[in-house]
C-alpha positions as CSV (number, residue, x, y, z in Angstrom):
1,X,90.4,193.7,105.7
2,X,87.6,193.4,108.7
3,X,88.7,192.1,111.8
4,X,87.8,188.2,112.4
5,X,86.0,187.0,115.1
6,X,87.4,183.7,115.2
7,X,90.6,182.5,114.3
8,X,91.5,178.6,113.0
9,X,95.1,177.9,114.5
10,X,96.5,174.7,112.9
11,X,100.4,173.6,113.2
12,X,101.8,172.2,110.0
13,X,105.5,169.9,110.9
14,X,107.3,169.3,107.9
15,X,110.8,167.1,108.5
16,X,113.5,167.5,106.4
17,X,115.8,164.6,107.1
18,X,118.3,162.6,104.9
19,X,117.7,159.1,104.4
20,X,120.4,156.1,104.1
21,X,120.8,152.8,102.6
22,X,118.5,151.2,105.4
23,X,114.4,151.5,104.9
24,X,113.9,150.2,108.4
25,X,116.1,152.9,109.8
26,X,114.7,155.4,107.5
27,X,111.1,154.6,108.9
28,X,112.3,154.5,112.4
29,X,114.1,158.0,111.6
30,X,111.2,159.4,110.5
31,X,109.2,158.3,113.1
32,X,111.4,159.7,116.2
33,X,111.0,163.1,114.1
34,X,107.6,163.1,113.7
35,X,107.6,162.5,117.4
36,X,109.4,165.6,118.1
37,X,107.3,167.7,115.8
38,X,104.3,166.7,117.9
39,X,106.3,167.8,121.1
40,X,106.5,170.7,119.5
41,X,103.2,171.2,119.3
42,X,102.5,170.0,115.3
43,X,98.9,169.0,114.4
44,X,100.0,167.5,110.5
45,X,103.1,166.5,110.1
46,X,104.9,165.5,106.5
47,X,107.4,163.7,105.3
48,X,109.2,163.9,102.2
49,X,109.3,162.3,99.3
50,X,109.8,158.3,99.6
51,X,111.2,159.4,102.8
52,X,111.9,155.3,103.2
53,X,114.3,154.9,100.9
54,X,117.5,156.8,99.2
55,X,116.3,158.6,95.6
56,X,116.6,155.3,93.9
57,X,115.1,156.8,90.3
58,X,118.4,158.2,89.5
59,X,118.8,154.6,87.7
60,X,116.8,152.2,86.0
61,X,116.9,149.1,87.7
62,X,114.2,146.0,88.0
63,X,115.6,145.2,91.5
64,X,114.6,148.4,93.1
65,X,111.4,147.5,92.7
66,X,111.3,144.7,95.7
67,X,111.7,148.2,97.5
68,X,108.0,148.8,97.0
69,X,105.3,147.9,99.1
70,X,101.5,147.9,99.8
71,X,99.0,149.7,101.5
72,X,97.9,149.2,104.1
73,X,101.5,147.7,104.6
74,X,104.3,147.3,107.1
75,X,104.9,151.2,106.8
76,X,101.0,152.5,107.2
77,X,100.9,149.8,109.7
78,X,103.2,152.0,111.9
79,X,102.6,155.2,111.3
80,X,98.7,154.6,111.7
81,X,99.9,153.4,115.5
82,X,101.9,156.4,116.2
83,X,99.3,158.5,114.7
84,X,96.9,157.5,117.0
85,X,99.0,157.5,120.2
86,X,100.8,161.1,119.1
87,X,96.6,162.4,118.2
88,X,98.3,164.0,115.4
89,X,97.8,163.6,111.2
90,X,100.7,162.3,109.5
91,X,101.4,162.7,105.7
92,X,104.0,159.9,104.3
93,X,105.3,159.3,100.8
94,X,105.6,155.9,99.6
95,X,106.6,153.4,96.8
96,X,103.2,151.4,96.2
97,X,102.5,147.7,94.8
98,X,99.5,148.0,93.7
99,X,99.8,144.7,92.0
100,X,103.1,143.0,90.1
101,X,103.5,145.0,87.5
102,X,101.8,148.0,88.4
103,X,103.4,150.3,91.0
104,X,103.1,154.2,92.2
105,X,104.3,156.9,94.2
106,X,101.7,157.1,96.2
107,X,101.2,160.1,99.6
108,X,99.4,158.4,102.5
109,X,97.4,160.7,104.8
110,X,96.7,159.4,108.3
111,X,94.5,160.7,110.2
112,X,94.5,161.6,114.2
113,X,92.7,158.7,114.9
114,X,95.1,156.2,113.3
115,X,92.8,155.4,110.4
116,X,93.7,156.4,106.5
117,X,91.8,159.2,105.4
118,X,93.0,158.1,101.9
119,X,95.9,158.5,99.5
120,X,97.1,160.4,96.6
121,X,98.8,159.0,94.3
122,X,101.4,161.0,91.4
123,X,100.1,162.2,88.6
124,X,102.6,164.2,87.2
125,X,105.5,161.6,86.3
126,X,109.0,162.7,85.5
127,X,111.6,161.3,83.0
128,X,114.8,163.5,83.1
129,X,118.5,162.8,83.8
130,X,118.5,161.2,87.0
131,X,114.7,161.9,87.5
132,X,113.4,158.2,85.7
133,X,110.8,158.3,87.7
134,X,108.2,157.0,84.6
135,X,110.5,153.6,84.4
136,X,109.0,152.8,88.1
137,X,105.4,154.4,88.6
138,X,102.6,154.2,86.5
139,X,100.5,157.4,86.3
140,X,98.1,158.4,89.2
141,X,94.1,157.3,88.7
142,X,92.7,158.9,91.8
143,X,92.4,162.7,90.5
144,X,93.0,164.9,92.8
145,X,91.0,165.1,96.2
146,X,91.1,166.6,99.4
147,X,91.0,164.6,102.7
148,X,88.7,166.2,105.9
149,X,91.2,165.5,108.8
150,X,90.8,166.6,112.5
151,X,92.7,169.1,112.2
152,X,92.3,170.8,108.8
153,X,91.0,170.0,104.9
154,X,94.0,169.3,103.3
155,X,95.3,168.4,99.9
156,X,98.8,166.1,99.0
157,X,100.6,166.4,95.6
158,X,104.1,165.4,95.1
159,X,107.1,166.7,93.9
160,X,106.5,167.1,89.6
161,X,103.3,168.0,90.7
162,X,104.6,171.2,91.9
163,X,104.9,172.9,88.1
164,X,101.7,172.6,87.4
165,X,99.1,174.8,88.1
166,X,96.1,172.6,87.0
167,X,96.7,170.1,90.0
168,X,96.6,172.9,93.0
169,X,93.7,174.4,91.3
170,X,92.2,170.8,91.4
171,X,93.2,170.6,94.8
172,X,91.7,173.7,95.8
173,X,88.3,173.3,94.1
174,X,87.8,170.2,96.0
175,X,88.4,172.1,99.2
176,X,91.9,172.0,100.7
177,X,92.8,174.3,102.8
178,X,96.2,173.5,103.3
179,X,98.3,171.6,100.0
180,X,100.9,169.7,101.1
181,X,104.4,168.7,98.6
182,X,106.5,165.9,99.5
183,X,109.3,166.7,97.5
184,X,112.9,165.2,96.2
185,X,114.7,168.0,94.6
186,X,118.1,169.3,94.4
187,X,121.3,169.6,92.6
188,X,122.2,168.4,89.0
189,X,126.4,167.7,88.8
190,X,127.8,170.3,86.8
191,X,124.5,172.9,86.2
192,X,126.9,176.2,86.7
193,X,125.5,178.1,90.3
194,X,123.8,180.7,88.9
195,X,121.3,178.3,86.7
196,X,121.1,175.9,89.7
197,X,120.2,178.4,92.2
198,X,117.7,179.8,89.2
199,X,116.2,176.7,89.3
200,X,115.8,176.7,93.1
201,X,114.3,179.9,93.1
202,X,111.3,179.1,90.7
203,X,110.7,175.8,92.4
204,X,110.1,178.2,95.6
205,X,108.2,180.4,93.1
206,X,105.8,178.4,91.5
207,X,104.9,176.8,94.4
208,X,104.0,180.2,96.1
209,X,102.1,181.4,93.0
210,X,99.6,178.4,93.8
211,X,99.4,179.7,97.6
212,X,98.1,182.8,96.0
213,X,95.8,182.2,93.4
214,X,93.9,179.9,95.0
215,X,94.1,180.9,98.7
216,X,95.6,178.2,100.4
217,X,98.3,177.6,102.3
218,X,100.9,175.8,101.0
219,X,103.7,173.2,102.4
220,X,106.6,171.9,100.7
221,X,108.7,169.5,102.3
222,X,111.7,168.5,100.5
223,X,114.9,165.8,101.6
224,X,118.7,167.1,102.5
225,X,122.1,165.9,101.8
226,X,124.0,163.8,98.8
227,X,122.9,160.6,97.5
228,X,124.2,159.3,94.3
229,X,125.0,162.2,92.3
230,X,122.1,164.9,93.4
231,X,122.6,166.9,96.2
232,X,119.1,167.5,97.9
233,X,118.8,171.2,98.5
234,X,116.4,171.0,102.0
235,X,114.6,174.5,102.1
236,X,111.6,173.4,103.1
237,X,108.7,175.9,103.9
238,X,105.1,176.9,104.2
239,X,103.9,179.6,102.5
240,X,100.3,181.6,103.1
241,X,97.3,182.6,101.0
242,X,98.9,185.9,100.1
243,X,102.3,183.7,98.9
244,X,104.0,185.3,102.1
245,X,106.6,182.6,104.4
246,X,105.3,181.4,107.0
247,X,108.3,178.8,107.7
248,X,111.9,178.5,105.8
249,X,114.5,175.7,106.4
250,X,118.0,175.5,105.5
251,X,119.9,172.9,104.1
252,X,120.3,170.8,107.1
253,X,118.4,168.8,108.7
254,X,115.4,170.5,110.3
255,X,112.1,170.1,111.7
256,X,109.7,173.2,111.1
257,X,106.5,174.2,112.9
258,X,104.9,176.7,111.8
259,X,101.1,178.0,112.9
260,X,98.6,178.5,110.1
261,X,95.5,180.4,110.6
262,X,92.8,178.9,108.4
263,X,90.5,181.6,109.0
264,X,92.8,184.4,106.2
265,X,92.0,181.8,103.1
266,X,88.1,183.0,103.8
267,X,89.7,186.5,104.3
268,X,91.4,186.3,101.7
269,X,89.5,184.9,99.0
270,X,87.2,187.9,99.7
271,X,89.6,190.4,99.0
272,X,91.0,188.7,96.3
273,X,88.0,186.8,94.8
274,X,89.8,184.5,91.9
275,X,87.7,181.9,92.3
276,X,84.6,183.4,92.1
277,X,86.2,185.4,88.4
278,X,87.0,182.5,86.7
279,X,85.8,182.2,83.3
280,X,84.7,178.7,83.8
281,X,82.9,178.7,80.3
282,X,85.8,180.0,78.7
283,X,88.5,177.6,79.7
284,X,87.6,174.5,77.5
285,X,90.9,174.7,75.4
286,X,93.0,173.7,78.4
287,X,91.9,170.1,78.0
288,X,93.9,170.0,74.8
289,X,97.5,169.4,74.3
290,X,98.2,171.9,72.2
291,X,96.1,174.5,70.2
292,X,98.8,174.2,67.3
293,X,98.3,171.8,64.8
């Protein structure tokens, strides 16, 4: 590849934290972290998944919903402060009221300035054992857009969004540089070690196959420790446009930093020039469900 003249340095934070019984706490936790990703020199930082509250879909229950909130609410209200005061973007998951009766899980991206560059809400709703997410959010309606920050172009899906290729292709067309995944994942009781860690390994995977084929970077930040009967597995990380790591957590909690230099998606979409090969005329049957009858 030539040499660059110019490089685009950008620090991504992503905190991996557990959360309690407490939303309050949980906010003011995530808060103090994404304080100490700025001191460490973090540009964007994101939170995890509903990063206010424990998992709570693991059940179906009506009084979980008082747990939801709007936006711009008590939540954005505060982040949008410490935004502004820290200079730095800040990415944070959260259960909306939209109106009564209509609700969604819904990424907030703030900008440096302390404004909301806009929001994202989850397209891609789950209903598996302990994952009922679809008795709680109603289906996303704002596509999939990208958000011009002060720091980068960036993207937000969330979690189910992960498995699917169409959404970081959306993402990407639209002109994200960097995708971002707030994520709640982990451990099913009783899955035997091998198909668990199976499973862990193509979350990582998939995830990384979207860094390379459209030339992004990609973020994934996921939750730690037990609540109710998952066990979150952490592992957060960033990959690059070649599906390479550029930051791996653990299973603890963590905050990572890790530098991103904008400049190789340019680079590397001209080595590797997907985008400009796909058969755009071609692809019509992937707005069908199905081309068995």
């Amino acid at each position: 590849m030539p040499a660059r003249q110019k490089t685009e340095q950008v620090k991504v934070g992503l905190v991996q934290m557990t959360c309690g019984e407490a939303p309050l706490a949980n906010l003011a936790k995530a808060m103090a972290r994404v304080e100490a990703a700025a001191k460490k020199g973090a540009q964007i930082v994101c939170l995890s998944e509903l990063f206010r509250t424990r998992y709570f879909c693991q059940s179906e229950e009506q009084r979980n919903f008082k747990l939801a909130e709007t936006i711009p609410g008590p939540s954005t209200d505060a982040l949008c402060e410490l935004a502004q005061r820290r200079k730095v973007v800040i990415i944070a998951s959260l259960f909306e009221k939209r109106v009564a009766g209509i609700y969604h899980n819904t990424a907030v991206v703030i900008d440096a300035d302390g404004s909301i560059a806009g929001k994202y809400r989850k397209m891609h709703i789950p209903d598996d054992p302990l994952y009922f997410e679809k008795f709680y959010f109603t289906p996303g309606d704002l596509g999939f857009p990208s958000f011009q920050t002060r720091h980068a172009r960036i993207a937000v899906l969330v979690c189910w969004d992960q498995w699917f290729p169409e959404a970081a292709r959306a993402a990407a067309l639209s002109g994200a540089q960097i995708i971002f995944y707030p994520t709640a994942i982990g451990w099913i009781p009783n899955e035997p070690p091998t198909v668990a860690r199976g499973q862990r390994d193509a979350w990582e995977l998939i995830q990384r196959s979207h860094a390379v084929a459209n030339g992004v970077y990609v973020a994934s930040v996921n939750r730690v420790g037990r609540e109710g009967k998952i066990k979150f597995w952490g592992r957060s990380f960033v990959a690059g446009p070649l599906g390479e790591f550029v930051a791996h957590g653990g299973e603890r909690e963590e905050i990572l930093v890790a530098k991103c230099d904008l400049g190789k998606i340019e680079e590397t979409r001209q080595s590797w020039p997907f985008l400009r090969d796909r058969r755009i005329d071609a692809y019509g049957s992937l707005l069908t469900r199905s081309l068995h009858r």
